[in-house]
Predicted model as a PDB file, atoms N, CA, C, CB and O in Angstrom, pLDDT in the B-factor column:
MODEL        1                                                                  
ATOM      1  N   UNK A   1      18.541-101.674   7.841  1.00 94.00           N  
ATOM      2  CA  UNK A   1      18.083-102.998   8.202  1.00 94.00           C  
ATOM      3  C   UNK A   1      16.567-103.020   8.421  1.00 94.00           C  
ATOM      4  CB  UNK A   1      18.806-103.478   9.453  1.00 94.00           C  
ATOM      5  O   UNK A   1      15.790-103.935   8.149  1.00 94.00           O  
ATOM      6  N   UNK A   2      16.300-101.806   8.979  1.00 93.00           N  
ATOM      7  CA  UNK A   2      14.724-101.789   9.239  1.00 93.00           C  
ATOM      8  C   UNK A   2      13.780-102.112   8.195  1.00 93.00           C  
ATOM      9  CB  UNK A   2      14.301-100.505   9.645  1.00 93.00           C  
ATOM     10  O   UNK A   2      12.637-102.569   8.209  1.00 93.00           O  
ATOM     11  N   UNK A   3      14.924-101.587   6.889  1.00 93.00           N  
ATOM     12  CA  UNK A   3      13.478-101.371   5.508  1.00 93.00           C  
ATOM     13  C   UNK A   3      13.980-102.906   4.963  1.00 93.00           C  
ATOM     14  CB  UNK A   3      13.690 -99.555   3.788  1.00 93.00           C  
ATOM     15  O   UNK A   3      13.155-103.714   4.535  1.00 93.00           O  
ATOM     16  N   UNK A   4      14.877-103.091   5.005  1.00 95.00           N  
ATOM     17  CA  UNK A   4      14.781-104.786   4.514  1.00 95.00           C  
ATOM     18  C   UNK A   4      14.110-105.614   5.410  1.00 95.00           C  
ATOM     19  CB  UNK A   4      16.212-105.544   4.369  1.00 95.00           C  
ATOM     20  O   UNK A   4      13.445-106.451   4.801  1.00 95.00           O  
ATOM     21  N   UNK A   5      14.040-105.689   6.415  1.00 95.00           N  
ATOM     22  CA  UNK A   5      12.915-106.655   7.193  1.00 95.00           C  
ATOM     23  C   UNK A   5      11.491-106.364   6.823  1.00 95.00           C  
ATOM     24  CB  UNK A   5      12.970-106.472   8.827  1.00 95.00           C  
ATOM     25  O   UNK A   5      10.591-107.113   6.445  1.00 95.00           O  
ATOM     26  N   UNK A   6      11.547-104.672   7.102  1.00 93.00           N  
ATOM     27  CA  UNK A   6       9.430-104.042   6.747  1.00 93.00           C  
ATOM     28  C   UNK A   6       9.258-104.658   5.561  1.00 93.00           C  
ATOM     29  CB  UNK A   6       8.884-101.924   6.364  1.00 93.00           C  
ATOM     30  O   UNK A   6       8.149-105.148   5.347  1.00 93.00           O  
ATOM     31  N   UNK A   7      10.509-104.789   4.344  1.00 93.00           N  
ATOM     32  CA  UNK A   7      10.144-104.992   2.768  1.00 93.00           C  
ATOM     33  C   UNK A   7       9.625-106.948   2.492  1.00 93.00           C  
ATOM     34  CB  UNK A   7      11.981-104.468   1.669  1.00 93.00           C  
ATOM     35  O   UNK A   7       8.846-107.578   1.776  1.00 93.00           O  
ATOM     36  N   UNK A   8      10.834-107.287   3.775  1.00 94.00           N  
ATOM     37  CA  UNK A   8      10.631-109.226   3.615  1.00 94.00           C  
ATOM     38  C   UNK A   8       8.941-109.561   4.507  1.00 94.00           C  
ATOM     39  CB  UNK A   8      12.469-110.409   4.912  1.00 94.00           C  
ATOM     40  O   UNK A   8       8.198-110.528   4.340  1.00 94.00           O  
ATOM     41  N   UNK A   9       8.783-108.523   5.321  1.00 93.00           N  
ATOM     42  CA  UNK A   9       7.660-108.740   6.034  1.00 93.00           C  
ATOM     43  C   UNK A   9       6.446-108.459   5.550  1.00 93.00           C  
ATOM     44  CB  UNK A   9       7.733-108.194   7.038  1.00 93.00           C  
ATOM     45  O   UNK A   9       5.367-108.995   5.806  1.00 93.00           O  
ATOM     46  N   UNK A  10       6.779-107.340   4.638  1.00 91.00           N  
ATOM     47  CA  UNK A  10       5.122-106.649   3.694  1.00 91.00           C  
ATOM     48  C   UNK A  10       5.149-107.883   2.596  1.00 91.00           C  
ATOM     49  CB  UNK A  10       5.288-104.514   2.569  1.00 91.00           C  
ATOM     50  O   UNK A  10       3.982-108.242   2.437  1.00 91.00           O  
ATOM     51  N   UNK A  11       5.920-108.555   1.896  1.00 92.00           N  
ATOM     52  CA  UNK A  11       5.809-109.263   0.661  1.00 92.00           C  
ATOM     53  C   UNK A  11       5.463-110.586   1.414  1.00 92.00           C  
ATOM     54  CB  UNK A  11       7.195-109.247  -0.389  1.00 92.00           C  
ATOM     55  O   UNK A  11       4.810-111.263   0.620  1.00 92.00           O  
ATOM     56  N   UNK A  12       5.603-111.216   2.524  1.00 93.00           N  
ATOM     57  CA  UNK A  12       5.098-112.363   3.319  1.00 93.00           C  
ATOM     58  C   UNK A  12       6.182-113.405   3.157  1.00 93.00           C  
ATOM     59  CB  UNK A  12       3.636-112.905   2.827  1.00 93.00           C  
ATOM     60  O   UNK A  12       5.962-114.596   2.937  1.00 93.00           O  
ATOM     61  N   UNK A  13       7.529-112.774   3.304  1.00 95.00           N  
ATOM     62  CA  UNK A  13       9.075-113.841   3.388  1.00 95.00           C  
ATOM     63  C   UNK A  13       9.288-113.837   4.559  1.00 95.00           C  
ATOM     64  CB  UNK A  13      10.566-113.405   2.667  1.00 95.00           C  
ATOM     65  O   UNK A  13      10.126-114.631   4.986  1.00 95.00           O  
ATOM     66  N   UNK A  14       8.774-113.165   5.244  1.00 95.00           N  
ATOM     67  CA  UNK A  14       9.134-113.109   6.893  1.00 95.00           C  
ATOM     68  C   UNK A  14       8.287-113.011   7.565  1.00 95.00           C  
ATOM     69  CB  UNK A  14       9.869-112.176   7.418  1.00 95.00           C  
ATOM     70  O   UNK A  14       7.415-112.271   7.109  1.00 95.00           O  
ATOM     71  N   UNK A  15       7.975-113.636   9.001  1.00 94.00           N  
ATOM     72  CA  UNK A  15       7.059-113.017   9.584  1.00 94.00           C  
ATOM     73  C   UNK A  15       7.615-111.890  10.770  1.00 94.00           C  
ATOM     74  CB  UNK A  15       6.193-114.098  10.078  1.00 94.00           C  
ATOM     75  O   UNK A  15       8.821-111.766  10.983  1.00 94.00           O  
ATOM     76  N   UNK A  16       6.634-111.131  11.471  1.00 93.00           N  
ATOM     77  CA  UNK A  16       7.233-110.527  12.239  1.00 93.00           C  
ATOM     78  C   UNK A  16       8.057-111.001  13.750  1.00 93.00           C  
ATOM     79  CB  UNK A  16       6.384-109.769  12.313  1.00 93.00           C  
ATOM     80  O   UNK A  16       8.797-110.321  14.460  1.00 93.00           O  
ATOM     81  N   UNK A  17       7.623-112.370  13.901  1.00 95.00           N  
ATOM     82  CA  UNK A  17       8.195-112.949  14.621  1.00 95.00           C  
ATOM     83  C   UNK A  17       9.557-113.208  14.605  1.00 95.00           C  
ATOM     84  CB  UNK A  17       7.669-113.714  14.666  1.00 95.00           C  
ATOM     85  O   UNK A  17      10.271-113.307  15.602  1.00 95.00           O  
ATOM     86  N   UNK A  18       9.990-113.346  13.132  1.00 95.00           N  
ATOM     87  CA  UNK A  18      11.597-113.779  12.598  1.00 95.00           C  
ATOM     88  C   UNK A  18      11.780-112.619  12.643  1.00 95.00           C  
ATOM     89  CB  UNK A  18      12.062-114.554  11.138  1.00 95.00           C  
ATOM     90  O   UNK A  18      12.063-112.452  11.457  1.00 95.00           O  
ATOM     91  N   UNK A  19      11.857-111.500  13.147  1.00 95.00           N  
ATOM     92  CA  UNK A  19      12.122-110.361  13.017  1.00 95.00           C  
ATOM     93  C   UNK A  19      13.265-110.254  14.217  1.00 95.00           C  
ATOM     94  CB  UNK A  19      10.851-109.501  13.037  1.00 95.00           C  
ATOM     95  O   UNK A  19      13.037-110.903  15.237  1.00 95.00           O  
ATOM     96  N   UNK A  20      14.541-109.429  14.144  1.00 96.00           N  
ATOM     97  CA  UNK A  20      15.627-109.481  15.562  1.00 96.00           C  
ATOM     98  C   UNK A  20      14.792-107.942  16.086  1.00 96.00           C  
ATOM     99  CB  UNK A  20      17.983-109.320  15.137  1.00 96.00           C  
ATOM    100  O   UNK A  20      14.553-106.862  15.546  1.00 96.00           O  
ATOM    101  N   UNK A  21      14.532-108.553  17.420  1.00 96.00           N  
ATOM    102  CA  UNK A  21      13.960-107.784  18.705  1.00 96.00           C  
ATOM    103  C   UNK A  21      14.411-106.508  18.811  1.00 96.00           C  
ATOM    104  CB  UNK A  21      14.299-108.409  20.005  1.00 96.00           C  
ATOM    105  O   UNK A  21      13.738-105.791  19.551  1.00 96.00           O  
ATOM    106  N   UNK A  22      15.812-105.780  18.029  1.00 97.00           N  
ATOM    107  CA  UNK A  22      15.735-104.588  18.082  1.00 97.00           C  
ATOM    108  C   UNK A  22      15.579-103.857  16.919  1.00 97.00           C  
ATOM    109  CB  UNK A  22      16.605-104.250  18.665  1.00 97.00           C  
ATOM    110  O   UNK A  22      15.764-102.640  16.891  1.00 97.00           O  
ATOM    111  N   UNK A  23      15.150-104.716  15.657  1.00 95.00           N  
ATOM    112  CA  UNK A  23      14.407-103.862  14.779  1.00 95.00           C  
ATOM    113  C   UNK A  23      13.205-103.953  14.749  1.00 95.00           C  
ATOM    114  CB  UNK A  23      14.696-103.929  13.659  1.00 95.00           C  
ATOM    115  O   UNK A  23      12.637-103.025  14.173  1.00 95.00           O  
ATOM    116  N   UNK A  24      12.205-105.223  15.415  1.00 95.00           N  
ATOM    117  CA  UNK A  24      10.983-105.739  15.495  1.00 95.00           C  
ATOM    118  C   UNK A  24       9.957-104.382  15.896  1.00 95.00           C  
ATOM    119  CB  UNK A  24      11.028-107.003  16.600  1.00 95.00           C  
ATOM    120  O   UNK A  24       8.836-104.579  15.427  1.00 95.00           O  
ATOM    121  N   UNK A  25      10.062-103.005  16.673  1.00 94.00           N  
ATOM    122  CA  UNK A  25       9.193-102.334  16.948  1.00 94.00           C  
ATOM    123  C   UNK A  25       9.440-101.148  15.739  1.00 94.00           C  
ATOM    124  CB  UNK A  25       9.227-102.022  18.455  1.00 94.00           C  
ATOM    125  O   UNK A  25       8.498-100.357  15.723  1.00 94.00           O  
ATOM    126  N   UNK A  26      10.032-100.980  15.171  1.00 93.00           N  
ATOM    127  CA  UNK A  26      10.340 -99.905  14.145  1.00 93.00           C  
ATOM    128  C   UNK A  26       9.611 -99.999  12.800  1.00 93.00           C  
ATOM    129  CB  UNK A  26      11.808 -99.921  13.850  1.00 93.00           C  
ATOM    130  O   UNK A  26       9.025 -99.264  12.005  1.00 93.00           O  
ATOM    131  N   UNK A  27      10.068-101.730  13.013  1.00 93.00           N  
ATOM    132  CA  UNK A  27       9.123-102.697  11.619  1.00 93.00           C  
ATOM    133  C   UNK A  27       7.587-102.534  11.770  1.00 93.00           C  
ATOM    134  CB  UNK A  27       9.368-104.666  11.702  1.00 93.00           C  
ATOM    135  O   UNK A  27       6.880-102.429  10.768  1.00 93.00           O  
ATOM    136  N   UNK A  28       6.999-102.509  13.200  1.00 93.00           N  
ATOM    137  CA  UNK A  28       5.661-102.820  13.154  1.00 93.00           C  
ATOM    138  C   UNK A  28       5.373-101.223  13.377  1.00 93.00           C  
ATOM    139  CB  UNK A  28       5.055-104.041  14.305  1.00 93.00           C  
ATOM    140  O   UNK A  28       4.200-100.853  13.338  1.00 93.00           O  
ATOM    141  N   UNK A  29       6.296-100.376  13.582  1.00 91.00           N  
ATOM    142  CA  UNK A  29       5.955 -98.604  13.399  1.00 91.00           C  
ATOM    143  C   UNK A  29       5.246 -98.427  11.895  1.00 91.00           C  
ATOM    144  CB  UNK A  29       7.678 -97.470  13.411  1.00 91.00           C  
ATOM    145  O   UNK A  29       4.186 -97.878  11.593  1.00 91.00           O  
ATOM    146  N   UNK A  30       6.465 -99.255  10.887  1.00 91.00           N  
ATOM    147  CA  UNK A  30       6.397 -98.927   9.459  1.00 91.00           C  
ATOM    148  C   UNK A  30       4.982 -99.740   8.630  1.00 91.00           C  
ATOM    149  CB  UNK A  30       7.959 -99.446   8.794  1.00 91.00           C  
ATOM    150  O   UNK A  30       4.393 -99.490   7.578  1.00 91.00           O  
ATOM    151  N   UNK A  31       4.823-100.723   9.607  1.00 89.00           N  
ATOM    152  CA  UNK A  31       3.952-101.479   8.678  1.00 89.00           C  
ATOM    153  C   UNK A  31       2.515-100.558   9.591  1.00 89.00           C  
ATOM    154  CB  UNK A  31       4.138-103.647   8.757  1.00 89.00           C  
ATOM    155  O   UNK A  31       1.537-100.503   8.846  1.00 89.00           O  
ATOM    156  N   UNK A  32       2.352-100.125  10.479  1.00 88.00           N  
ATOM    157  CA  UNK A  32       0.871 -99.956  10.735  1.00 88.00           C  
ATOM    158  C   UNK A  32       1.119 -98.431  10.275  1.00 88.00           C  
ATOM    159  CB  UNK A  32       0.170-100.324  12.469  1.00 88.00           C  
ATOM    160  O   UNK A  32       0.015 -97.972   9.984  1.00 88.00           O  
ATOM    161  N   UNK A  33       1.910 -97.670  10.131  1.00 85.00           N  
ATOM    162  CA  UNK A  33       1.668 -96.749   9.081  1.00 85.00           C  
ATOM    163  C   UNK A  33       1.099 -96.935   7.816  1.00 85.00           C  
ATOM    164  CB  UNK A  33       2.630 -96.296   8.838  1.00 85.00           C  
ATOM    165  O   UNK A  33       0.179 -96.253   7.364  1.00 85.00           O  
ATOM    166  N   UNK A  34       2.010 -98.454   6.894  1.00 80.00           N  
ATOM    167  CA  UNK A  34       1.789 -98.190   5.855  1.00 80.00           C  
ATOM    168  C   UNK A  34      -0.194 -98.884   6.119  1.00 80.00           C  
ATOM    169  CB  UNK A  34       3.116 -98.899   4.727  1.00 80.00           C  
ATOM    170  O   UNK A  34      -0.822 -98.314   5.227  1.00 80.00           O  
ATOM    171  N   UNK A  35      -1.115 -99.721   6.877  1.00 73.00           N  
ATOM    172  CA  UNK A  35      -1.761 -99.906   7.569  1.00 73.00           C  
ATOM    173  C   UNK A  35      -3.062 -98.548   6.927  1.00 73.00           C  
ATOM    174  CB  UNK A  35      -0.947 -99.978   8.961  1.00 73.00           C  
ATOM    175  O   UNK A  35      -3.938 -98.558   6.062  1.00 73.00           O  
ATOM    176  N   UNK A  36      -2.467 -97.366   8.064  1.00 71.00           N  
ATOM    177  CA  UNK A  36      -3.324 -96.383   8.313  1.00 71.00           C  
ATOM    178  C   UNK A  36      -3.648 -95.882   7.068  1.00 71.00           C  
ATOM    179  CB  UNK A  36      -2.850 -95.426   9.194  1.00 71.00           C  
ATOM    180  O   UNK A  36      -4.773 -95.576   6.674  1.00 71.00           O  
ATOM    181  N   UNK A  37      -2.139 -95.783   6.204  1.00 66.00           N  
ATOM    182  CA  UNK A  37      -1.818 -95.275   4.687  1.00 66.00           C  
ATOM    183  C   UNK A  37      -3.125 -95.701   4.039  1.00 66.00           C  
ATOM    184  CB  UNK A  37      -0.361 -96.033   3.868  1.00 66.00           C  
ATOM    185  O   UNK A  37      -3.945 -94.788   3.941  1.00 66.00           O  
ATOM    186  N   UNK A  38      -3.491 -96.867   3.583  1.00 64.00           N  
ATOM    187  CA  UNK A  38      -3.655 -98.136   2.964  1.00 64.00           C  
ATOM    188  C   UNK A  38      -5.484 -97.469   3.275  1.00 64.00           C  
ATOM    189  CB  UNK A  38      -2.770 -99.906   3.861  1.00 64.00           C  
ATOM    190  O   UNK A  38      -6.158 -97.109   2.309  1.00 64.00           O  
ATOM    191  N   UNK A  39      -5.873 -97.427   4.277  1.00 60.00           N  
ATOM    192  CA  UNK A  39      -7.385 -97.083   5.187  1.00 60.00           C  
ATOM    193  C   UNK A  39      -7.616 -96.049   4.489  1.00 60.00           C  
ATOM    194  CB  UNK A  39      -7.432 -96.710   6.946  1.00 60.00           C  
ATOM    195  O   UNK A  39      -8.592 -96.211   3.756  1.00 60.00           O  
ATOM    196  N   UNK A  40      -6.953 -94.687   4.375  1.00 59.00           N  
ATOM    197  CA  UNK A  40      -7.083 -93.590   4.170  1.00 59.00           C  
ATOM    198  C   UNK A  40      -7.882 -93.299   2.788  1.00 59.00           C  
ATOM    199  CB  UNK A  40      -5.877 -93.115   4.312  1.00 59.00           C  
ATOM    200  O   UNK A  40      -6.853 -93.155   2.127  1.00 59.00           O  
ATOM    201  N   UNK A  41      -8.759 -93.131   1.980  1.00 51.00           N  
ATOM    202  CA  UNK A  41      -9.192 -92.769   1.046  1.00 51.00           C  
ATOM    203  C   UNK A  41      -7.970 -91.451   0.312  1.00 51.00           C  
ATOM    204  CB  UNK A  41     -10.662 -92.425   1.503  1.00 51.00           C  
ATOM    205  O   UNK A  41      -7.851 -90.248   0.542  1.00 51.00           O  
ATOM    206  N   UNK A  42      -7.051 -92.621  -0.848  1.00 51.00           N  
ATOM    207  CA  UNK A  42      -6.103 -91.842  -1.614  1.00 51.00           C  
ATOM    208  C   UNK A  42      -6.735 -91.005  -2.768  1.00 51.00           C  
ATOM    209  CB  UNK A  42      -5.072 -92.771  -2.174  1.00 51.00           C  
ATOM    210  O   UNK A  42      -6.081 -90.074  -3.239  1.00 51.00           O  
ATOM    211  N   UNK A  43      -8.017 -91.306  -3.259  1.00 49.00           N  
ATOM    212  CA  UNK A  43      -8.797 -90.986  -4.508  1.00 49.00           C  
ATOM    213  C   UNK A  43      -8.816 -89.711  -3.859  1.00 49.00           C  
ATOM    214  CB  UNK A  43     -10.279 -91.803  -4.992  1.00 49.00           C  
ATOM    215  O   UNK A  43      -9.088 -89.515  -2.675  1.00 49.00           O  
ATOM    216  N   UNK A  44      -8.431 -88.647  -4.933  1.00 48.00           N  
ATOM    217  CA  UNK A  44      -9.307 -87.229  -4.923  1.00 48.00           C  
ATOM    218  C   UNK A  44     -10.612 -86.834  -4.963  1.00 48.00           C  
ATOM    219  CB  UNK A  44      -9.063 -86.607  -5.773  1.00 48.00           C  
ATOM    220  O   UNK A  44     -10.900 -86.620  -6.141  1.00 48.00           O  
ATOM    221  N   UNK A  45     -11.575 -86.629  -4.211  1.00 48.00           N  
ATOM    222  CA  UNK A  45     -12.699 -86.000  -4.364  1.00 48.00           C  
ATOM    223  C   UNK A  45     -13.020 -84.467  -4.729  1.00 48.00           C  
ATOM    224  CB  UNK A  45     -13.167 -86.262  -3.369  1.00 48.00           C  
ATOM    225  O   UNK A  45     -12.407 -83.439  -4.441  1.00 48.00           O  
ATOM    226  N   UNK A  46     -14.110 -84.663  -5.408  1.00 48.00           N  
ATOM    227  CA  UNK A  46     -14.449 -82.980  -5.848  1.00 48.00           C  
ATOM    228  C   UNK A  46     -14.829 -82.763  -4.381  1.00 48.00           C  
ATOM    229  CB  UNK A  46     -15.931 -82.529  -7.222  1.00 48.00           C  
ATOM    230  O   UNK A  46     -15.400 -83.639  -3.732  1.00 48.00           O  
ATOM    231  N   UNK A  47     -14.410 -81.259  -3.748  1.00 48.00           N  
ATOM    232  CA  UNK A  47     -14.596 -80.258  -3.308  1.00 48.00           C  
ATOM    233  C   UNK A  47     -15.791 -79.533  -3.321  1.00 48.00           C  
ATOM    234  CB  UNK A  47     -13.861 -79.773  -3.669  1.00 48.00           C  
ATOM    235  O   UNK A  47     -15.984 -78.991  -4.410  1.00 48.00           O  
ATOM    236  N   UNK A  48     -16.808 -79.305  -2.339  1.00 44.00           N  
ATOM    237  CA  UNK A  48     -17.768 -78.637  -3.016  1.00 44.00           C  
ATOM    238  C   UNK A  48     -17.819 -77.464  -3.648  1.00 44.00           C  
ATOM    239  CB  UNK A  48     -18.502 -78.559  -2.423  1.00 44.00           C  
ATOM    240  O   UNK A  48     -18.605 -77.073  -4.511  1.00 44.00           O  
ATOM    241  N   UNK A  49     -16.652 -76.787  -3.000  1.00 45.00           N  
ATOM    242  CA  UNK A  49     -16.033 -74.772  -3.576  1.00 45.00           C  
ATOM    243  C   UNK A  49     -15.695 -75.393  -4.992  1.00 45.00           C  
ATOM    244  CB  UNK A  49     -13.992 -73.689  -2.516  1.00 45.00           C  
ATOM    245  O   UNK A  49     -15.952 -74.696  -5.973  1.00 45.00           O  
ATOM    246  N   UNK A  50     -15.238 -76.429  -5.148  1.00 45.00           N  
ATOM    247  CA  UNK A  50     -14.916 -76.675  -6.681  1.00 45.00           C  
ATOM    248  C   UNK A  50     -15.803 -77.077  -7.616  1.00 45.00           C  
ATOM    249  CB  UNK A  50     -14.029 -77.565  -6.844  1.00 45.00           C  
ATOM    250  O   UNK A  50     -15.515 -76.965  -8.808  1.00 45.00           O  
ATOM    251  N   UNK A  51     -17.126 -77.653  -7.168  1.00 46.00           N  
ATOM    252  CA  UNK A  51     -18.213 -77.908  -7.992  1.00 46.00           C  
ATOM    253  C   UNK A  51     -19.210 -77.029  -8.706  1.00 46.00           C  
ATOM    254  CB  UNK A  51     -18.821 -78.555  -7.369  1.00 46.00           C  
ATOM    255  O   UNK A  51     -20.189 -76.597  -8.097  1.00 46.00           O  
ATOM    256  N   UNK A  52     -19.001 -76.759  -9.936  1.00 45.00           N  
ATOM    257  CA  UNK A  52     -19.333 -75.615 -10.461  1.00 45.00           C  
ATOM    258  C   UNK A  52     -20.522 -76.292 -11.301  1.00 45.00           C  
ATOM    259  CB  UNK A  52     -18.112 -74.801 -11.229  1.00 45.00           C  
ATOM    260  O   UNK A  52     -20.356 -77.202 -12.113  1.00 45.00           O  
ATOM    261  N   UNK A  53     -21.873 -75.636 -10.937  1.00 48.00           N  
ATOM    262  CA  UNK A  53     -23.308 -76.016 -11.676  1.00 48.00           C  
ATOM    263  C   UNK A  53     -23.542 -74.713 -12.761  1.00 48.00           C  
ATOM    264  CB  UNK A  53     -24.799 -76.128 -10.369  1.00 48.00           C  
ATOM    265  O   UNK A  53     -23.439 -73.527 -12.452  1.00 48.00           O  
ATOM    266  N   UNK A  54     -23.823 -75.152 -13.870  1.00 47.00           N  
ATOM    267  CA  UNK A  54     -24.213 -74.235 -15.317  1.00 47.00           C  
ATOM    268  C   UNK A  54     -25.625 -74.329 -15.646  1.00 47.00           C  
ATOM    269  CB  UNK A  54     -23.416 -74.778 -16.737  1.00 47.00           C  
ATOM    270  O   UNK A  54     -26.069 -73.744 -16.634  1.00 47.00           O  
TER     271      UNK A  54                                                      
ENDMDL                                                                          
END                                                                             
């Protein structure tokens, strides 16, 4: 139930308010994860041990 509410709540069918009070803190666990996720720089950067000058 949790991931069908986080899923109606991330796409904007729900708000977190329509959310029932005992899945409502699990939902806002999942969404400020996905949140932090989202912040995080996913791109790979070169390494400087990996930058090799010729």
């Amino acid at each position: 139930m949790v991931d069908m509410y986080y899923r109606l709540v991330k796409s904007g069918l729900r708000t977190i308010q329509k959310v029932p009070d005992r899945y409502r803190a699990a939902v806002m666990l999942d969404l400020s994860n996905l949140a932090l996720h989202d912040n995080n720089n996913t791109t790979p950067t070169p390494n400087e041990t990996n930058i090799k000058i010729y």
